[in-house]
C-alpha positions in Angstrom: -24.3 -4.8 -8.5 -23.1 -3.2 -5.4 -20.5 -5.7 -3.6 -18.3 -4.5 -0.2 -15.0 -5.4 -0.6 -12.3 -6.2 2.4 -8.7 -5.4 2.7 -7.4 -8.2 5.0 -5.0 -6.2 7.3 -2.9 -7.4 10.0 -1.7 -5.8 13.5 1.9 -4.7 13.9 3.9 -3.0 16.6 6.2 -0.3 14.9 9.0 1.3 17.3 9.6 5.0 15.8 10.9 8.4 17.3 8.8 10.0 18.9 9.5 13.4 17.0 8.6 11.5 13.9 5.5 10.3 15.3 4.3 13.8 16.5 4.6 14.6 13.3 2.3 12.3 11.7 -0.2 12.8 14.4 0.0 16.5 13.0 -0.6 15.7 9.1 -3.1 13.1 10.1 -5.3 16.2 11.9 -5.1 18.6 9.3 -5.8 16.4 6.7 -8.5 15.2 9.0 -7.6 11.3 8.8 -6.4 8.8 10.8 -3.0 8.5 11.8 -3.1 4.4 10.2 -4.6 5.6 7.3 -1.7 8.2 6.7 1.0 5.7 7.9 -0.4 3.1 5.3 0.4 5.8 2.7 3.6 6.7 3.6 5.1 3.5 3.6 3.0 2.6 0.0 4.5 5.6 -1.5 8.1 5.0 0.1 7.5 1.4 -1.6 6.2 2.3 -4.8 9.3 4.9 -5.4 12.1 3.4 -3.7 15.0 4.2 -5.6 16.7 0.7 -6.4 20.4 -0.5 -7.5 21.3 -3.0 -10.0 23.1 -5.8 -9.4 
């Protein structure tokens, strides 16, 4: 059975410079998606391979 399925997301306000931000706008276009669809990417990979210390 076919069921739609819902990320809950939430609205932020992110401060960055604007170089970096002219950046994304430029990936987002020639990978022809949205700029929060790249942003969400970029900070899942960051997440997923930040390098970690032990304690």
């Amino acid at each position: 059975m076919f069921r739609i399925e819902k990320t809950e997301t939430l609205n932020k306000t992110f401060r960055m410079p604007a170089e970096l931000v002219s950046r994304l706008q430029e990936v987002a276009q020639e990978q022809d998606i949205s700029m929060n669809n790249l942003v969400v990417q970029c900070c899942e990979y960051a997440l997923n391979n930040l390098a970690t210390t032990v304690k």
